[in-house]
PDB file of N, H, CA, C and O in Angstrom:
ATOM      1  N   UNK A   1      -3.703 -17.030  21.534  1.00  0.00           N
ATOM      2  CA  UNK A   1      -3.646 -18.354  20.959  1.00  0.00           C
ATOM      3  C   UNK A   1      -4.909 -18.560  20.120  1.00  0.00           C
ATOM      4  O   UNK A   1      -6.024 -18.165  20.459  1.00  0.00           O
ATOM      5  N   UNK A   2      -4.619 -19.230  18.969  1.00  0.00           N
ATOM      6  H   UNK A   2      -3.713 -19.551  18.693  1.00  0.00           H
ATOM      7  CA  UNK A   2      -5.964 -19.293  18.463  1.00  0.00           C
ATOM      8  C   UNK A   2      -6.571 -20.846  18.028  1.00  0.00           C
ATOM      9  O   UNK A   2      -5.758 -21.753  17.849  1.00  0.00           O
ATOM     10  N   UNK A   3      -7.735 -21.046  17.901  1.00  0.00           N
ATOM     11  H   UNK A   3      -8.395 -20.309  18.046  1.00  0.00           H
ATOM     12  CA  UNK A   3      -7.599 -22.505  17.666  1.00  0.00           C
ATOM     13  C   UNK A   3      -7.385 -23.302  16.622  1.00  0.00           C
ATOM     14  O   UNK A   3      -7.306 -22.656  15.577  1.00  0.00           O
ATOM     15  N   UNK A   4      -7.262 -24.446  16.494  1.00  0.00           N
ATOM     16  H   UNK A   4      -7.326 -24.971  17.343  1.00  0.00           H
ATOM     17  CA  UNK A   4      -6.133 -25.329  15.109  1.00  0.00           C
ATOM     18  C   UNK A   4      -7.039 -24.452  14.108  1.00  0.00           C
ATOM     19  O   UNK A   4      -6.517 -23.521  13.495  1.00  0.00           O
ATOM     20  N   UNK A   5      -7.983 -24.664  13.997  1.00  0.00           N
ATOM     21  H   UNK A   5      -8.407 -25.421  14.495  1.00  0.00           H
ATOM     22  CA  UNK A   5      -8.847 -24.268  12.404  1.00  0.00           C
ATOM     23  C   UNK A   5      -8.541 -23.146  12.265  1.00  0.00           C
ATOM     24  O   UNK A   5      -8.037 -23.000  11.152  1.00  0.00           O
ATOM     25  N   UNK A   6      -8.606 -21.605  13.219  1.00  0.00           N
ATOM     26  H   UNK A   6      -9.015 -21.723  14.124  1.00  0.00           H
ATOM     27  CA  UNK A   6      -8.315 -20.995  12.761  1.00  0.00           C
ATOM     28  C   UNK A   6      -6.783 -20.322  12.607  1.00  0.00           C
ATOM     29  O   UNK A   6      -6.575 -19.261  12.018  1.00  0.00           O
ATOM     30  N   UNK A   7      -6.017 -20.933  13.084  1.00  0.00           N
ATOM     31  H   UNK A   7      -6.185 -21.795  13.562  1.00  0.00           H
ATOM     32  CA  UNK A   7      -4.741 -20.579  13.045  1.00  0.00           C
ATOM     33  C   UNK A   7      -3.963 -21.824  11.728  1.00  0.00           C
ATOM     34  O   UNK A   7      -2.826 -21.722  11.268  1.00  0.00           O
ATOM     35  N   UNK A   8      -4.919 -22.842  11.405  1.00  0.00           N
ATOM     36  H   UNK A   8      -5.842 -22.925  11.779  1.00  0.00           H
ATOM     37  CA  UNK A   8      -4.309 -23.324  10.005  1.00  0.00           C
ATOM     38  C   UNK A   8      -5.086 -22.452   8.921  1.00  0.00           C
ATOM     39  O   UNK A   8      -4.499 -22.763   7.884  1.00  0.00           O
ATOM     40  N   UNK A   9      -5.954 -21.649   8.619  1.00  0.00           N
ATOM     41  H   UNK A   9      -6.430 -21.396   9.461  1.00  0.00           H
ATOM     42  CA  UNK A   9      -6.071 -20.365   7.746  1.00  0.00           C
ATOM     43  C   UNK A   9      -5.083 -19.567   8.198  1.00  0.00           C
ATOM     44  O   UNK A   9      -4.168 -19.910   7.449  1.00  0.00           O
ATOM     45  N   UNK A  10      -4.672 -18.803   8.851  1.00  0.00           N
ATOM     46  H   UNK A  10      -5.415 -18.524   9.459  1.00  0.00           H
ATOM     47  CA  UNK A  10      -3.700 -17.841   9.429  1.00  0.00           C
ATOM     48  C   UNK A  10      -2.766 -18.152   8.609  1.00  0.00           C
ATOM     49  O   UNK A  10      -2.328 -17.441   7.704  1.00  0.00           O
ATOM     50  N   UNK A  11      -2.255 -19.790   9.057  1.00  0.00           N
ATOM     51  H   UNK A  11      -2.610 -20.367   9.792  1.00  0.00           H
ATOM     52  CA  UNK A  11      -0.847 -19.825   8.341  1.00  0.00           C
ATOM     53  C   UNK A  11      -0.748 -19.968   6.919  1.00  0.00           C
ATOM     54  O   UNK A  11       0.283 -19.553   6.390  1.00  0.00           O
ATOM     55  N   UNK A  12      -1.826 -20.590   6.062  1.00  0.00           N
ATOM     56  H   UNK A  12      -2.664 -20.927   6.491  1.00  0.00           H
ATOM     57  CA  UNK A  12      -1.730 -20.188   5.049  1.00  0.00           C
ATOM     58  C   UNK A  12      -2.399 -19.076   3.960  1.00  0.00           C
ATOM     59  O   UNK A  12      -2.799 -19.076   2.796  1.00  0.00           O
ATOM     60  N   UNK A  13      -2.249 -18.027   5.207  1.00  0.00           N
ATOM     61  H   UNK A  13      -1.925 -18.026   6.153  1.00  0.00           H
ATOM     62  CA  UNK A  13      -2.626 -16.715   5.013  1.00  0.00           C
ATOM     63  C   UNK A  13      -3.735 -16.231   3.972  1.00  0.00           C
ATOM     64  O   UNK A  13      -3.752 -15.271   3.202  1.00  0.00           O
ATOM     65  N   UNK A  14      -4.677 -17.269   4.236  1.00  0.00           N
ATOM     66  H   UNK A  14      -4.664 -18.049   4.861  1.00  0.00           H
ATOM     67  CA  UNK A  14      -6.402 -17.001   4.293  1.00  0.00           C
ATOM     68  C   UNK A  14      -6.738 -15.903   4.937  1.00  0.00           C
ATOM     69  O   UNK A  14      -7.218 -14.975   4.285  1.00  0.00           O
ATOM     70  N   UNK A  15      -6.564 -15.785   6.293  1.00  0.00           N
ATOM     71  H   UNK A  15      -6.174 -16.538   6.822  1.00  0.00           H
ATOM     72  CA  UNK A  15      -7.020 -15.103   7.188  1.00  0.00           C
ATOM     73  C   UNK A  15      -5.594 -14.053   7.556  1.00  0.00           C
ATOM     74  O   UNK A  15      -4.377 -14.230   7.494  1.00  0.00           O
ATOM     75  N   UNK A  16      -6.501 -12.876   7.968  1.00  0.00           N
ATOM     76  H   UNK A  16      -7.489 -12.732   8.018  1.00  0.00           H
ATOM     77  CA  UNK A  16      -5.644 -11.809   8.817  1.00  0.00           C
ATOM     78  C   UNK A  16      -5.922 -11.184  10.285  1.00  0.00           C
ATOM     79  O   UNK A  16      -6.934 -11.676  10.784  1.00  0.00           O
ATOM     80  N   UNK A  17      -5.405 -10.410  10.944  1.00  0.00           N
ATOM     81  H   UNK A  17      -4.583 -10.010  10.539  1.00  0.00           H
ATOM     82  CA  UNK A  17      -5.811  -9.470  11.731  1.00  0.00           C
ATOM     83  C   UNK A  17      -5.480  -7.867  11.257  1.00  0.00           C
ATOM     84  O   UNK A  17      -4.571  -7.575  10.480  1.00  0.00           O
ATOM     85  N   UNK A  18      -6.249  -7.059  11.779  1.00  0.00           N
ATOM     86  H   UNK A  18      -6.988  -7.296  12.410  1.00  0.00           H
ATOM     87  CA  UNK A  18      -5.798  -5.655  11.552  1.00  0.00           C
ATOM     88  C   UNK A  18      -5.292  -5.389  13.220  1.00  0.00           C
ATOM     89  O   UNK A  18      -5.427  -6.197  14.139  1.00  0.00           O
ATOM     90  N   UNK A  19      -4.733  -4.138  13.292  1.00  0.00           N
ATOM     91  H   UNK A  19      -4.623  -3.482  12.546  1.00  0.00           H
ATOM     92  CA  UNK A  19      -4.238  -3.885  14.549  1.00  0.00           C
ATOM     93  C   UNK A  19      -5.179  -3.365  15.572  1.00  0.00           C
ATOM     94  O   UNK A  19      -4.704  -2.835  16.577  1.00  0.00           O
ATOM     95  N   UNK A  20      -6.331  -3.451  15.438  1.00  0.00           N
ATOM     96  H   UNK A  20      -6.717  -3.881  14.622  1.00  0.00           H
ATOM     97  CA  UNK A  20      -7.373  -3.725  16.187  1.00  0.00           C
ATOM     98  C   UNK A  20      -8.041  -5.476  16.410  1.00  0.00           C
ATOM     99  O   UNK A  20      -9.062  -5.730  17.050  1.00  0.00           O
ATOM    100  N   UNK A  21      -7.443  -6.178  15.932  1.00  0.00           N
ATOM    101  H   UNK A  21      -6.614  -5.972  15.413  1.00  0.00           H
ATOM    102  CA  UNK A  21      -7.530  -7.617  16.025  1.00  0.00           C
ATOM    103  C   UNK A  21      -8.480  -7.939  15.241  1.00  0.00           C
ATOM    104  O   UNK A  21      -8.764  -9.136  15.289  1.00  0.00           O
ATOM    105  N   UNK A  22      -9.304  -7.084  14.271  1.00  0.00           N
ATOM    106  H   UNK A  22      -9.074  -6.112  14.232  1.00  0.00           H
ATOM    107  CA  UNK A  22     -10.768  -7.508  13.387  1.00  0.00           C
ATOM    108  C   UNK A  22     -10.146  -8.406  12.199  1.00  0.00           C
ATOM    109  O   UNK A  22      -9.068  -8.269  11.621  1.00  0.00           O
ATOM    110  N   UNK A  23     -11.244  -9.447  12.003  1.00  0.00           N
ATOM    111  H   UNK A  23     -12.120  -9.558  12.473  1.00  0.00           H
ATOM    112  CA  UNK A  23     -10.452 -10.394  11.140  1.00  0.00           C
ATOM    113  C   UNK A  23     -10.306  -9.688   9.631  1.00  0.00           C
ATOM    114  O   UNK A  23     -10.840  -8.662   9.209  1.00  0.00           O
ATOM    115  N   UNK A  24      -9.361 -10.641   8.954  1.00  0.00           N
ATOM    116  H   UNK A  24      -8.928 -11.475   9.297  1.00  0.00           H
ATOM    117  CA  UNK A  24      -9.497 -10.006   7.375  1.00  0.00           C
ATOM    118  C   UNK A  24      -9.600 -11.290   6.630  1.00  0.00           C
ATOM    119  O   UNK A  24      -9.006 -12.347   6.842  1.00  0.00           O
ATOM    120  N   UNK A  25     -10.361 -11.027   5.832  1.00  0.00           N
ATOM    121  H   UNK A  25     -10.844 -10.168   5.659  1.00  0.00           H
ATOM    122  CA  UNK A  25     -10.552 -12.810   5.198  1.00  0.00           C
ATOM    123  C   UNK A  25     -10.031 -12.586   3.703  1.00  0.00           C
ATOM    124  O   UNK A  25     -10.375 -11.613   3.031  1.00  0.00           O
ATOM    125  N   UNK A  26      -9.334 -13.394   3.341  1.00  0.00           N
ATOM    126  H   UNK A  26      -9.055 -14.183   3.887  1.00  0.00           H
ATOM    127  CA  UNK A  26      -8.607 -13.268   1.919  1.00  0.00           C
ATOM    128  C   UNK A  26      -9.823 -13.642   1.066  1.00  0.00           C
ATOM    129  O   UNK A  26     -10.768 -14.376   1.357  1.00  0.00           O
ATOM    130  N   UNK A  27      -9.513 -12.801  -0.316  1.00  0.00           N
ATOM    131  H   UNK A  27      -8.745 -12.205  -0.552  1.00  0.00           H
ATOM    132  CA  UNK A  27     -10.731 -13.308  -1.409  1.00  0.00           C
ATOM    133  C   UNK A  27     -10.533 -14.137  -2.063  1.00  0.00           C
ATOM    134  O   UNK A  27     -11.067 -14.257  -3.166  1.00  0.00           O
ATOM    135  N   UNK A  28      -9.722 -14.931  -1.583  1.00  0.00           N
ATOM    136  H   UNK A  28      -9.288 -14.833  -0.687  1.00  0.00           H
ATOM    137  CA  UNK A  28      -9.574 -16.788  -1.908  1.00  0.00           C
ATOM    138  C   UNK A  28     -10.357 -17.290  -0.829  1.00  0.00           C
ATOM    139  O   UNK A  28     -10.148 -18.501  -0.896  1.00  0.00           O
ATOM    140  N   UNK A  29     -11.146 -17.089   0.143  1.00  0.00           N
ATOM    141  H   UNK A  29     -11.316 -16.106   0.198  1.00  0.00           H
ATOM    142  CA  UNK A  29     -11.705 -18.158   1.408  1.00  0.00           C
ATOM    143  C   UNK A  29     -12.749 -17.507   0.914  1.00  0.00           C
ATOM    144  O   UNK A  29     -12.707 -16.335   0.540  1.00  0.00           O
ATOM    145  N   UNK A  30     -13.575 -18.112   0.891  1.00  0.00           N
ATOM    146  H   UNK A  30     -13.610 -19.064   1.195  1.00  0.00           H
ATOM    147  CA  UNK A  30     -15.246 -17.807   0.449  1.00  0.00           C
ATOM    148  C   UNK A  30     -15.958 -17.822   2.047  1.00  0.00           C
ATOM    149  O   UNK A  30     -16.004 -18.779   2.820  1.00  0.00           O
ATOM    150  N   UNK A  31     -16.359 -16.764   2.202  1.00  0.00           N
ATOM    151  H   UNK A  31     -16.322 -15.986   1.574  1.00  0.00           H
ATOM    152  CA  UNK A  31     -17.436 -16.320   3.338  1.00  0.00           C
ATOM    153  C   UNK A  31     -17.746 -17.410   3.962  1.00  0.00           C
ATOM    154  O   UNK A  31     -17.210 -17.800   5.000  1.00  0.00           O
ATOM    155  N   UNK A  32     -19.191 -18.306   2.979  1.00  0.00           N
ATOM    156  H   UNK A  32     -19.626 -17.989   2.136  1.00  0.00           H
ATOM    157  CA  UNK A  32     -19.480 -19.674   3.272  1.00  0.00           C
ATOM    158  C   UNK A  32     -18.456 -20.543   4.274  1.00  0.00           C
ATOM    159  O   UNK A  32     -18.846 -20.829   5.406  1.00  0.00           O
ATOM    160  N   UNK A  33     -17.158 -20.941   3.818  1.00  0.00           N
ATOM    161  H   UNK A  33     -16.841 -20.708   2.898  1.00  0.00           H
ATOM    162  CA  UNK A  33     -16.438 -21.850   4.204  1.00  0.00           C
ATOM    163  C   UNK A  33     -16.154 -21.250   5.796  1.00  0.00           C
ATOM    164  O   UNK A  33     -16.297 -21.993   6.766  1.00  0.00           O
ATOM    165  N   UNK A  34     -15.785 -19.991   5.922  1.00  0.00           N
ATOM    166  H   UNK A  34     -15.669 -19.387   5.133  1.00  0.00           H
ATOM    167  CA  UNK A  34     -15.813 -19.380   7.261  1.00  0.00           C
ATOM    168  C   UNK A  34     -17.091 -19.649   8.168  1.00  0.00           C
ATOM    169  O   UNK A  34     -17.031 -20.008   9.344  1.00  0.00           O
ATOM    170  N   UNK A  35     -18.318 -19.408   7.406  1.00  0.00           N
ATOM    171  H   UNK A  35     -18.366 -19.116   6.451  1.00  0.00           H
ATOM    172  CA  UNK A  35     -19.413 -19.197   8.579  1.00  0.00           C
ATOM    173  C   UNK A  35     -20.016 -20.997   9.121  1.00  0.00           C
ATOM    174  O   UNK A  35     -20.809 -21.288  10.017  1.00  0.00           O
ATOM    175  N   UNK A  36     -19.108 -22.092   7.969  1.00  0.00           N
ATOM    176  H   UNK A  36     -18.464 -21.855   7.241  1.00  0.00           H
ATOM    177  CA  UNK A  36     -19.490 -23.260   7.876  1.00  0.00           C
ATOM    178  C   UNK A  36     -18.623 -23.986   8.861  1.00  0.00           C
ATOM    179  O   UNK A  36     -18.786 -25.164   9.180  1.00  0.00           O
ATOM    180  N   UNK A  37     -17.271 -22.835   9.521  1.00  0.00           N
ATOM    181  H   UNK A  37     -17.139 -21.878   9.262  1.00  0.00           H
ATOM    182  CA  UNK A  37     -16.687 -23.938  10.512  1.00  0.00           C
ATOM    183  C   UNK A  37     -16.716 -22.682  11.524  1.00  0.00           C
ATOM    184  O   UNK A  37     -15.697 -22.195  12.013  1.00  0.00           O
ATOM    185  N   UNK A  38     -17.890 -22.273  11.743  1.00  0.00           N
ATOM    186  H   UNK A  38     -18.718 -22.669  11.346  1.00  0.00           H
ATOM    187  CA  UNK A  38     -18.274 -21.261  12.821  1.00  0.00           C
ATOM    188  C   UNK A  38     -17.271 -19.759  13.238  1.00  0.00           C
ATOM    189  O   UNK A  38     -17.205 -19.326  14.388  1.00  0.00           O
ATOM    190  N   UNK A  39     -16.699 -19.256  12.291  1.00  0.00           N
ATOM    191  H   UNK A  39     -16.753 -19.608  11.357  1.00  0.00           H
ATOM    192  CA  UNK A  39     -16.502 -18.050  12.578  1.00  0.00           C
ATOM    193  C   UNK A  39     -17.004 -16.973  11.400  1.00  0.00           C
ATOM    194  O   UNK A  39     -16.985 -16.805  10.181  1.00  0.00           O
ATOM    195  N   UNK A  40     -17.530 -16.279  12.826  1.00  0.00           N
ATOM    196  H   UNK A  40     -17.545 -16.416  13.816  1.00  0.00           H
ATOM    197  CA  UNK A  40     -18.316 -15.193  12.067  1.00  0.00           C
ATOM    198  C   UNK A  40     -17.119 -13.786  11.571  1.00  0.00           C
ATOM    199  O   UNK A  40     -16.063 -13.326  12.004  1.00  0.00           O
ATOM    200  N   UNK A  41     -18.089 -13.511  10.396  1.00  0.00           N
ATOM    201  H   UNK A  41     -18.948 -13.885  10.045  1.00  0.00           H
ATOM    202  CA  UNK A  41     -16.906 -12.660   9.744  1.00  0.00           C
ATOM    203  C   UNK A  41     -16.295 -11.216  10.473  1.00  0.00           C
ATOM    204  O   UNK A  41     -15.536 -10.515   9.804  1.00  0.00           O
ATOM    205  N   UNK A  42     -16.669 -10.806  11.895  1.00  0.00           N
ATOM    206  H   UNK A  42     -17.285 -11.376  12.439  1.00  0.00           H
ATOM    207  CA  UNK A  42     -16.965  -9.462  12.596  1.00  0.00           C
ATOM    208  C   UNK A  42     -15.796 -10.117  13.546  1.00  0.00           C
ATOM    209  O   UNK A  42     -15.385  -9.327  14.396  1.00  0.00           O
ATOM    210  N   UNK A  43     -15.212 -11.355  13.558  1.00  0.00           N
ATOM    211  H   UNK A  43     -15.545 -11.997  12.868  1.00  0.00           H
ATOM    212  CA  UNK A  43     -14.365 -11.977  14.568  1.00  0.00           C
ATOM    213  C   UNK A  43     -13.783 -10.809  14.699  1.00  0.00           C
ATOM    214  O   UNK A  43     -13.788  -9.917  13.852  1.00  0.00           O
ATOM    215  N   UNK A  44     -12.982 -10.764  16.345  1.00  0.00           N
ATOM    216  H   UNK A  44     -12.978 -11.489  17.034  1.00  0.00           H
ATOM    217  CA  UNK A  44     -11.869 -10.260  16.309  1.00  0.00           C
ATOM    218  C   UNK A  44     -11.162 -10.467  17.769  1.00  0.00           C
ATOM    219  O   UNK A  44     -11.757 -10.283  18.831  1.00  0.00           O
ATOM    220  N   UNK A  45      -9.880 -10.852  17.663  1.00  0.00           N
ATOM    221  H   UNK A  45      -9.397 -11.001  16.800  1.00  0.00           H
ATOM    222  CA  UNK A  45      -8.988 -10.879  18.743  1.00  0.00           C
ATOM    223  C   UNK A  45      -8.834  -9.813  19.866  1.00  0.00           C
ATOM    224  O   UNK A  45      -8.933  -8.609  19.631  1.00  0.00           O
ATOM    225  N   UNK A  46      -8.521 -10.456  21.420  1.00  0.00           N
ATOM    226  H   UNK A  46      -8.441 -11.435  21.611  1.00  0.00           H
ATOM    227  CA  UNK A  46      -9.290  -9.613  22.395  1.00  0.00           C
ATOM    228  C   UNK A  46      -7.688  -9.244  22.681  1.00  0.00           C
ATOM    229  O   UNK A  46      -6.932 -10.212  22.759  1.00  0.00           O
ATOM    230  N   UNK A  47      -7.188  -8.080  22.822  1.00  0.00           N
ATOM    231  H   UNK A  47      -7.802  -7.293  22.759  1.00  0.00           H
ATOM    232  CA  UNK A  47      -5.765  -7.679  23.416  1.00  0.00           C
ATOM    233  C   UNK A  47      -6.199  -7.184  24.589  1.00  0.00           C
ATOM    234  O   UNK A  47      -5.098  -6.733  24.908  1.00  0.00           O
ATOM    235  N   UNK A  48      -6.730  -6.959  25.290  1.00  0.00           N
ATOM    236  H   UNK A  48      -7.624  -7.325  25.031  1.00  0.00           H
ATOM    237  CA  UNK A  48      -7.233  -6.416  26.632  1.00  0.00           C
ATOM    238  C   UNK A  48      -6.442  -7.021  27.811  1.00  0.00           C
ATOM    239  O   UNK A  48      -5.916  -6.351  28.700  1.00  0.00           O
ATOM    240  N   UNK A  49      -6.413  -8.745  27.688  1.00  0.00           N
ATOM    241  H   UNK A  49      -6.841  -9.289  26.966  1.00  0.00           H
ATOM    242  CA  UNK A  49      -5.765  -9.344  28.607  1.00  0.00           C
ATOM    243  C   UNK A  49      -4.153  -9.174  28.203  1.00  0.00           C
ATOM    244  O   UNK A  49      -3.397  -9.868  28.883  1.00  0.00           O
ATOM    245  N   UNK A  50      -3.799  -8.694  27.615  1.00  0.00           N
ATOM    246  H   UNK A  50      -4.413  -8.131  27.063  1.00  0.00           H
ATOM    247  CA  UNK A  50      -2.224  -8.563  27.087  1.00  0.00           C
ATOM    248  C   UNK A  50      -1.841  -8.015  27.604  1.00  0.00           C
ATOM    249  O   UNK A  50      -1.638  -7.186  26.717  1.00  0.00           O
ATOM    250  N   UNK A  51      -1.154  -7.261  29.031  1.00  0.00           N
ATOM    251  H   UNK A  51      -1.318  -7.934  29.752  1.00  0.00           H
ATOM    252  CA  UNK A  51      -1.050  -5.892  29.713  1.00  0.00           C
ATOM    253  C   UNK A  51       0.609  -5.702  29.141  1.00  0.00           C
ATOM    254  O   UNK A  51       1.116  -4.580  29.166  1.00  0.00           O
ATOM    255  N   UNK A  52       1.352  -6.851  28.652  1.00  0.00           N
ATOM    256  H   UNK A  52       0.940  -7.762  28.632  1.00  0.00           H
ATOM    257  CA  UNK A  52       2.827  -6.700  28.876  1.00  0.00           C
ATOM    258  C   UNK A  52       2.740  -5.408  27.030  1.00  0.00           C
ATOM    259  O   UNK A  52       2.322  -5.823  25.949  1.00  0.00           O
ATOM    260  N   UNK A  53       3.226  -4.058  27.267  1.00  0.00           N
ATOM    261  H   UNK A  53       3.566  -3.720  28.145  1.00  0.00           H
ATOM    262  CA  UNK A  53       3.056  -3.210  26.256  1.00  0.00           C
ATOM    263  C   UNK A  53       4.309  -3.922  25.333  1.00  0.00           C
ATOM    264  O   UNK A  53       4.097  -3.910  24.121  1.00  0.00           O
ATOM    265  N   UNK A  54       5.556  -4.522  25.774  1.00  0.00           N
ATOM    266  H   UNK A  54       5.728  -4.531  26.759  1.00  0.00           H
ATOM    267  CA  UNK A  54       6.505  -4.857  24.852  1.00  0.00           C
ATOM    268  C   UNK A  54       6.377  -6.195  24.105  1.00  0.00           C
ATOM    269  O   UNK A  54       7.134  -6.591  23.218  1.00  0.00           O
ATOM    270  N   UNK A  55       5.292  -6.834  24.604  1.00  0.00           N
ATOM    271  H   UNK A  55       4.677  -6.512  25.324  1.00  0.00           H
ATOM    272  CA  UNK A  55       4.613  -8.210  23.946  1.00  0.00           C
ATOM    273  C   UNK A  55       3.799  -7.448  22.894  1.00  0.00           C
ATOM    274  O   UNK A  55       4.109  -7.518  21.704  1.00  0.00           O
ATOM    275  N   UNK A  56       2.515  -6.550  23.427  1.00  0.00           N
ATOM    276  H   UNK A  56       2.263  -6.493  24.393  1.00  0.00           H
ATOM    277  CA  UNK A  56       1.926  -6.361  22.378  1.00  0.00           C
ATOM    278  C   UNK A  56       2.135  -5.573  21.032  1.00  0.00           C
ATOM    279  O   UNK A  56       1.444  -5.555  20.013  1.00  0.00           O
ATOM    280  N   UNK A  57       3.510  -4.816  21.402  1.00  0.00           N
ATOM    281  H   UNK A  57       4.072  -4.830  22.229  1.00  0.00           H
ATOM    282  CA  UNK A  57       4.167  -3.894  20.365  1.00  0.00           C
ATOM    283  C   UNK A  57       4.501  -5.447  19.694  1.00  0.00           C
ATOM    284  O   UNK A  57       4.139  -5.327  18.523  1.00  0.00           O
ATOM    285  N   UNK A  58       4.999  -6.790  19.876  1.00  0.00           N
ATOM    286  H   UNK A  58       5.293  -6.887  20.827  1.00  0.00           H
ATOM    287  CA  UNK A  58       5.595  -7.618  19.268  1.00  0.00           C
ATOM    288  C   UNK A  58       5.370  -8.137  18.426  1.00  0.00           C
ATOM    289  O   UNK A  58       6.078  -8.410  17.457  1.00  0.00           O
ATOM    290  N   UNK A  59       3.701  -8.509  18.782  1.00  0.00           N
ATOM    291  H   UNK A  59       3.126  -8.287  19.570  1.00  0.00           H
ATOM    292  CA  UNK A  59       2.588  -9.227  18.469  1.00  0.00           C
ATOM    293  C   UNK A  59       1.892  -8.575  17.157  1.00  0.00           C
ATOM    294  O   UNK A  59       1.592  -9.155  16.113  1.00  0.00           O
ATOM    295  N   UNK A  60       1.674  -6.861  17.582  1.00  0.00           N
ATOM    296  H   UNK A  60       1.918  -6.389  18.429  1.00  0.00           H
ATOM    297  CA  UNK A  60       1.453  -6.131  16.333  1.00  0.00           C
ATOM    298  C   UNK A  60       2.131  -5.839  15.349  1.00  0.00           C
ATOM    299  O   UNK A  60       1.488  -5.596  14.327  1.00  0.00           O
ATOM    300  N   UNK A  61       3.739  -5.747  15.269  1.00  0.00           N
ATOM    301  H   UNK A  61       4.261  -5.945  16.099  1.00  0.00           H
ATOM    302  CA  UNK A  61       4.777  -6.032  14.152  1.00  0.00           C
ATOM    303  C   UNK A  61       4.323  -7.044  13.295  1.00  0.00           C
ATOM    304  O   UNK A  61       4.246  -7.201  12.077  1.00  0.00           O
ATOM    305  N   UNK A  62       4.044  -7.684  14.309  1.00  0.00           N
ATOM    306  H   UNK A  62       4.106  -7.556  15.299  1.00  0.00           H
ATOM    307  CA  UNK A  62       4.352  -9.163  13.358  1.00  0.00           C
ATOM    308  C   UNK A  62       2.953  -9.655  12.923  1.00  0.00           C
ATOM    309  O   UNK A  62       2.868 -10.713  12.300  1.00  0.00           O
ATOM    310  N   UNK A  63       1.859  -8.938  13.223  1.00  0.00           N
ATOM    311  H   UNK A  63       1.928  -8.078  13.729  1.00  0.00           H
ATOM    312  CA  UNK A  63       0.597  -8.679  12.059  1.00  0.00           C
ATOM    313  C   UNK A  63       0.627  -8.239  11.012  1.00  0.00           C
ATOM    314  O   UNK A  63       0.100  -8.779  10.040  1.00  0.00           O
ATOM    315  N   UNK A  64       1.359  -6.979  10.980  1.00  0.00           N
ATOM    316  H   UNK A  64       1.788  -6.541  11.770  1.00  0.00           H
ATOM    317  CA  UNK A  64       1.846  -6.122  10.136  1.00  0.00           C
ATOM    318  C   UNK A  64       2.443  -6.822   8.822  1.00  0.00           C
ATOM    319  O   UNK A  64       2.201  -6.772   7.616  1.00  0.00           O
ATOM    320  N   UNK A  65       3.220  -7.407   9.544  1.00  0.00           N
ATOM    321  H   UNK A  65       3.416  -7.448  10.523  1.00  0.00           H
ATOM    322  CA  UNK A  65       4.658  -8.015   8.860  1.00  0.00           C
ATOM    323  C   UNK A  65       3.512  -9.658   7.934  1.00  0.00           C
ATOM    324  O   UNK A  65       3.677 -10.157   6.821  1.00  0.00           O
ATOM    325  N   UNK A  66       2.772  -9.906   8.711  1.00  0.00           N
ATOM    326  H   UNK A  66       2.638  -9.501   9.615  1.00  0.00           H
ATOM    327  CA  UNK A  66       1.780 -11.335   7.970  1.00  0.00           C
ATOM    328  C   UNK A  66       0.764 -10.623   7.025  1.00  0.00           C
ATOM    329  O   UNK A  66       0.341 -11.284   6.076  1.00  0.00           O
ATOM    330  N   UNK A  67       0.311  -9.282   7.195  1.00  0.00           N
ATOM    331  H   UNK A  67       0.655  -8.745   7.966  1.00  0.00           H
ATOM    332  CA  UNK A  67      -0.798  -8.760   6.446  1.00  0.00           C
ATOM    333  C   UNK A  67       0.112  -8.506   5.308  1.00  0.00           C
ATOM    334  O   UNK A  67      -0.411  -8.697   4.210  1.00  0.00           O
ATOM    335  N   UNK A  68       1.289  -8.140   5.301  1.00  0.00           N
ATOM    336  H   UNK A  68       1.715  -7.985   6.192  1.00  0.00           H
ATOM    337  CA  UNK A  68       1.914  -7.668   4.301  1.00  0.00           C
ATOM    338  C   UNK A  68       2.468  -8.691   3.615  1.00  0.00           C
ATOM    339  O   UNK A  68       2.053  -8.564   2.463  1.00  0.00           O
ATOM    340  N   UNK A  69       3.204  -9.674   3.683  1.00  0.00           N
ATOM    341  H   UNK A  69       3.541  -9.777   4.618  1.00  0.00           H
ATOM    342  CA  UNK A  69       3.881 -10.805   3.250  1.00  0.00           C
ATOM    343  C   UNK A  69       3.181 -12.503   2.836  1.00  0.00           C
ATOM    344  O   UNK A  69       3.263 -13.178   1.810  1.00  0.00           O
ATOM    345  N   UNK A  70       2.437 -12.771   4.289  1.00  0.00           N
ATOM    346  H   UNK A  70       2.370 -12.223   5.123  1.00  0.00           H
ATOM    347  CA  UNK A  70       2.172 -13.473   3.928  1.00  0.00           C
ATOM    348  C   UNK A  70       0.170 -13.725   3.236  1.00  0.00           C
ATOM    349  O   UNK A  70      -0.378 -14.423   2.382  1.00  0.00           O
ATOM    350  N   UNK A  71      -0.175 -12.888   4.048  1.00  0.00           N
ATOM    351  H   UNK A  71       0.271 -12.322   4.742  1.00  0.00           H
ATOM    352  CA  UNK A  71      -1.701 -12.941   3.673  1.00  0.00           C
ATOM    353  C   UNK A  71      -2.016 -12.675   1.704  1.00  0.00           C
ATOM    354  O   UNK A  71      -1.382 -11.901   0.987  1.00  0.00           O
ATOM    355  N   UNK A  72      -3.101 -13.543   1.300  1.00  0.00           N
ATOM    356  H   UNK A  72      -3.616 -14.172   1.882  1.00  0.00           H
ATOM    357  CA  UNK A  72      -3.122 -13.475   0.362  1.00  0.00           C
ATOM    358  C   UNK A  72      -4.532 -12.435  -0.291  1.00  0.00           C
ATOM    359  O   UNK A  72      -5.588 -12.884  -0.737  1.00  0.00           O
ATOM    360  N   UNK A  73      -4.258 -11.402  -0.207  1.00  0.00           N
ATOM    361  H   UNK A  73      -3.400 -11.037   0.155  1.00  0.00           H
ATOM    362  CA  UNK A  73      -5.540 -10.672  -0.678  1.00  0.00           C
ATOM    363  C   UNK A  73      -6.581 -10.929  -1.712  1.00  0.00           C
ATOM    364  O   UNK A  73      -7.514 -10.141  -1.857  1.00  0.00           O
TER     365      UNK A  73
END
């Protein structure tokens, strides 16, 4: 789950994950604006607590599927 701020970049695909969970920041969001509502640019999502393998195969599709479609490079 992530929190409102950063999951309203997510959705309008500012922001990414890679399949290691490290963030990807589109070169439309300026660094600044990230480090100004406290996330640092090295973020990255913890899958460790995820044990269910058919969630996280789910979860990583569908990174895949946002890095490709919707994120704006």
């Amino acid at each position: 789950m992530l929190c409102s701020h950063v999951d309203k970049l997510f959705d309008q695909g500012l922001i990414t994950f890679d399949d290691k969970g490290q963030i990807m920041r589109s070169k439309h969001l300026p660094i600044s604006l990230l480090q100004k509502i406290g996330i640092p640019d090295n973020s990255k999502l913890l899958f460790r607590n995820l044990t269910d393998k058919n969630k996280k195969t789910e979860i990583l599709e569908y990174m895949k599927y946002h890095r490709e479609k919707i994120f704006k490079k």
